[in-house]
C-alpha positions in Angstrom: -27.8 36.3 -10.1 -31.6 36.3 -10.8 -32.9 37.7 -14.2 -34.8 40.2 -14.2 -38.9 39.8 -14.3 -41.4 41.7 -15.8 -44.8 42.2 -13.9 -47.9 43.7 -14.3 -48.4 47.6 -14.1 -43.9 47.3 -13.5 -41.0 47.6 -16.0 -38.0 46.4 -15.0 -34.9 48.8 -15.1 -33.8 46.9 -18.5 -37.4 47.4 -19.6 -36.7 51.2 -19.3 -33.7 51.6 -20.5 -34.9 49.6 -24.0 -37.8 52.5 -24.1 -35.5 55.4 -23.1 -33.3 54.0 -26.0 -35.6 54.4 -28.4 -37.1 57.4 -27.9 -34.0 59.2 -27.8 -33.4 57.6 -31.2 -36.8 58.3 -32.5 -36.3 61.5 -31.7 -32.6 62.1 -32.7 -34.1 60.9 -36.5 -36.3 63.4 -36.3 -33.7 66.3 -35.5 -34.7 67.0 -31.8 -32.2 66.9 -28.9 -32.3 63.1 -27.3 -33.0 63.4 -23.3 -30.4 62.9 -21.0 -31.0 59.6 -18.9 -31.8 60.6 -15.4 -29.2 60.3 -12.4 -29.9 57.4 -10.5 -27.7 56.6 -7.4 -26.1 52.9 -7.9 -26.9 50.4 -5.8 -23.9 48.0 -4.8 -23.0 45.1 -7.0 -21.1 43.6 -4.3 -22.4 40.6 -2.8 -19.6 38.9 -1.0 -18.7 38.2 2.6 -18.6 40.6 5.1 -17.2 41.9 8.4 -19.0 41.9 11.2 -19.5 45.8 10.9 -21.1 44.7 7.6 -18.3 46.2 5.7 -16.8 44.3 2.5 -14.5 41.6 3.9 -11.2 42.1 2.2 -9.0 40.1 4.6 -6.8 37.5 2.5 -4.3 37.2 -0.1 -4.0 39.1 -3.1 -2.2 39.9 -6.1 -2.2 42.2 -9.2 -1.6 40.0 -12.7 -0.2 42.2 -15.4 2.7 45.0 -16.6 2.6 47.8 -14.3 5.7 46.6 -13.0 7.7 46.9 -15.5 5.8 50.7 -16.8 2.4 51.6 -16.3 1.9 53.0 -20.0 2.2 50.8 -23.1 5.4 49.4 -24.1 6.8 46.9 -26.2 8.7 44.3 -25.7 12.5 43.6 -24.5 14.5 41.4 -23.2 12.9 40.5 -19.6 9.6 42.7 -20.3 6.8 41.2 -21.4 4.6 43.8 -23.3 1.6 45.8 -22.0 -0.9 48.0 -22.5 -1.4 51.4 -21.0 -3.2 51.7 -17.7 -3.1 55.0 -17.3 -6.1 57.1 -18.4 -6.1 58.9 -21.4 -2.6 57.0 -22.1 0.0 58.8 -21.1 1.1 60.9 -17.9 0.8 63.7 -17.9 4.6 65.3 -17.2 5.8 68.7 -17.0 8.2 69.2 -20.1 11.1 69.2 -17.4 9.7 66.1 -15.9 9.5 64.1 -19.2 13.0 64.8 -20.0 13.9 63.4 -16.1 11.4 60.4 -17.2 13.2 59.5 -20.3 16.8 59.7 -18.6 15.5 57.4 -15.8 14.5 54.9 -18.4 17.9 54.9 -20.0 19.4 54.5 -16.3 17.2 51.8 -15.4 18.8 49.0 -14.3 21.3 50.9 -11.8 19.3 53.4 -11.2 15.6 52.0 -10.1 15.3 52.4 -6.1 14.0 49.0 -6.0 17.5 47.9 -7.3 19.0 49.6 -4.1 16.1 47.8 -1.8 14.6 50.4 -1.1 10.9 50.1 -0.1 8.8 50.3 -3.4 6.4 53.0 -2.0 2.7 53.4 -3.1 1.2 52.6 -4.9 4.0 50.5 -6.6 3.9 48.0 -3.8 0.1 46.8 -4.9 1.4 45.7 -8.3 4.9 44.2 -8.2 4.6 40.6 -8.9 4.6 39.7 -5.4 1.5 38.7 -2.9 0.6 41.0 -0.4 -1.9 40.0 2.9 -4.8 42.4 3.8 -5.6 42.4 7.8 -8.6 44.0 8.5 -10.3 45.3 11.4 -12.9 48.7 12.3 -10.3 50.9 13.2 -7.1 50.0 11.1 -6.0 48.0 7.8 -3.1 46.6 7.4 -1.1 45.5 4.6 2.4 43.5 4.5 3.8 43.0 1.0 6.2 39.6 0.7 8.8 42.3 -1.1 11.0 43.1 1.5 9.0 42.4 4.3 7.4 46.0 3.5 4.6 46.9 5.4 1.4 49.7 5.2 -0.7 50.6 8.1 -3.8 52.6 7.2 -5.5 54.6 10.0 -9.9 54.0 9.6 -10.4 56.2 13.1 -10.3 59.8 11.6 -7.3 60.8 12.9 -5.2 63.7 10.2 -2.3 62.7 8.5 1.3 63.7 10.4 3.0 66.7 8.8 6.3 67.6 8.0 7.5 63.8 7.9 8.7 61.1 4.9 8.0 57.4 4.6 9.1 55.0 2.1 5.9 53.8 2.3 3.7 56.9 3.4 1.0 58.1 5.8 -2.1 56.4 5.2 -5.3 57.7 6.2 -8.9 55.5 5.1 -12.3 55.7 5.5 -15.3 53.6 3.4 -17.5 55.2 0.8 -20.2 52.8 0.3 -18.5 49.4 -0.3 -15.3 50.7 -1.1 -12.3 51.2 0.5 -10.6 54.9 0.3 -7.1 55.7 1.6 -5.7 59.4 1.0 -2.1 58.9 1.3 0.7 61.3 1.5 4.2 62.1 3.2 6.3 59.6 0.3 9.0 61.5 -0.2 10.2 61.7 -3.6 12.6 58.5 -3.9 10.1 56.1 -5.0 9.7 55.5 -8.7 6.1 54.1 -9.8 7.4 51.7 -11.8 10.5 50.0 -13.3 10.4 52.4 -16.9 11.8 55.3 -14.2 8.3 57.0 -14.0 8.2 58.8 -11.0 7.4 61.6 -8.7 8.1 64.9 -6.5 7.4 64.5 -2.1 4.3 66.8 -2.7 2.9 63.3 -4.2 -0.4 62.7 -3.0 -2.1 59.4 -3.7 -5.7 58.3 -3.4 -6.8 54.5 -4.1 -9.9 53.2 -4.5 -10.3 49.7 -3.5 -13.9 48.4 -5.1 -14.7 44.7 -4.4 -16.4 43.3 -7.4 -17.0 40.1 -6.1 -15.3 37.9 -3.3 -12.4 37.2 -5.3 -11.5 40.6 -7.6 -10.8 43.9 -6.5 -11.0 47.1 -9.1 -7.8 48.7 -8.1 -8.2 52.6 -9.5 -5.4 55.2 -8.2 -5.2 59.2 -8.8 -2.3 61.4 -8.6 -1.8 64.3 -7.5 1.8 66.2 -7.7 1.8 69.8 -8.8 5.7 69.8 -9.1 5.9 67.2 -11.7 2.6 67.1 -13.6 0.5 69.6 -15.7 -2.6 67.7 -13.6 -4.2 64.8 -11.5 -4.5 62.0 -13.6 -5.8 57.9 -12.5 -5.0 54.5 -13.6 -6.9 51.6 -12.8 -6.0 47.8 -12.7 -7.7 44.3 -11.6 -6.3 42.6 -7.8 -6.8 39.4 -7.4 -7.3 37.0 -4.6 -5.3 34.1 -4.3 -6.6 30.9 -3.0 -4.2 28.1 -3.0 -4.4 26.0 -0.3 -2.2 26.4 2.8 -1.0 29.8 1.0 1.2 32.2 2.8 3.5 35.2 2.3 7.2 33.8 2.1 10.2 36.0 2.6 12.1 37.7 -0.1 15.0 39.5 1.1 16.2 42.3 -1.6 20.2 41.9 -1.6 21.4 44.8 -2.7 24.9 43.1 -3.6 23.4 41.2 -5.8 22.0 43.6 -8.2 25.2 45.7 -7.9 27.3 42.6 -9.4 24.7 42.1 -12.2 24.6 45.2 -13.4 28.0 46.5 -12.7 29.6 48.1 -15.5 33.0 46.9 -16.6 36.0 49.0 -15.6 
């Protein structure tokens, strides 16, 4: 990245700013209102690779490294959690007194009670941060995306076509379309046995889901997701996370087959 230059007879945008600055605080010490800064529109910061319809070229590997996982707000931790801080803005979700309540009991009935547990498919946008890979296939029309968890698979529609009505899917009915440089898929249809995370957080089948996919460079993503769910929560609310490409050599998505057996005999209370 070049630094910026100063010329003759022009300021550069950080040479404006420092005046703007100063004014405002000239002027705040003197007791008058400081000027608001004017809206400018921003001008893309991404300068990776691209398709050949000169869109962001997210095509690869990827993977989300943190504690959304195990619960999306803070928590300390226990045994098999590490801790982690809240991603959810403002800090907490925002649940319906009735839906707290449902929260907290799903926590207590975790381990048998999670619908990943069952193997079912982990839904969105839960699927984007279990510790697991997922591959990004991109073309004009549609994106897909095939998570190494349970062979689970997303295909979002880029031609325009509306969503389907009056149908469920684990996994939902993605609809995108670019703003800019970054990718936005509207999804709905989820049903309502999904949980968003491992802490029993989760949600009604009016979910709607919008994500943001913003490349930041060719090799991080800035992941930010709102919710919408008028039976559950008092209102929208977003979270936002880091994705991150992978680029070991000869990588590939390997199979991890949920056996749901297996949790059953772990967890399985004595008689």
């Amino acid at each position: 990245m070049k630094k910026p230059v100063m010329t003759t007879g022009r300021l550069t945008a950080v040479a404006l700013l420092t005046i703007g600055w100063t004014v405002a605080l000239a002027q705040a010490q003197r007791g008058a209102p400081a000027p608001r800064a004017p809206v400018t529109p921003a001008a893309s910061a991404y300068t990776g690779p691209r398709t050949p319809d000169r869109k962001p070229d997210l095509n690869g590997i990827w993977q989300v490294l943190g504690t959304a996982h195990w619960n999306l707000e803070a928590h300390s931790a226990i045994e098999g959690v590490p801790a982690g801080l809240s991603l959810v803005e403002g800090g907490s979700i925002p649940y319906q007194p009735w839906a707290l309540a449902k929260r907290n009991e799903n926590f207590k009935n975790r381990l048998m009670a999670d619908p990943l547990r069952k193997c079912y498919m982990p839904g969105v946008p839960r699927a984007t941060y279990l510790p697991f890979p997922f591959e990004i296939t991109q073309t004009p029309k549609h994106i897909g995306i095939a998570y190494e968890f349970a062979h689970a698979t997303r295909t979002i529609f880029m031609d325009g076509t509306p969503h389907l009505e009056d149908l469920d899917f684990w996994m939902g009915d993605g609809r995108g379309r670019w703003d800019g440089d970054t990718l936005v898929v509207d999804t709905v249809s989820l049903g309502d046995q999904t949980w968003f995370d491992q802490a029993g957080n989760f949600h009604s089948d009016t979910l709607r889901v919008v994500e943001r996919f913003s490349p930041m460079d060719p090799s991080h993503i800035n992941y930010e997701v709102t919710f919408e769910d008028s039976k559950v929560f008092t209102h929208p609310w977003k979270m936002g996370m880091i994705i991150y490409r992978r680029l070991e050599k000869n990588l590939e998505l390997l199979d991890y087959e949920c056996a749901e057996h297996v949790y059953l005999k772990l967890f399985k209370k004595p008689v």
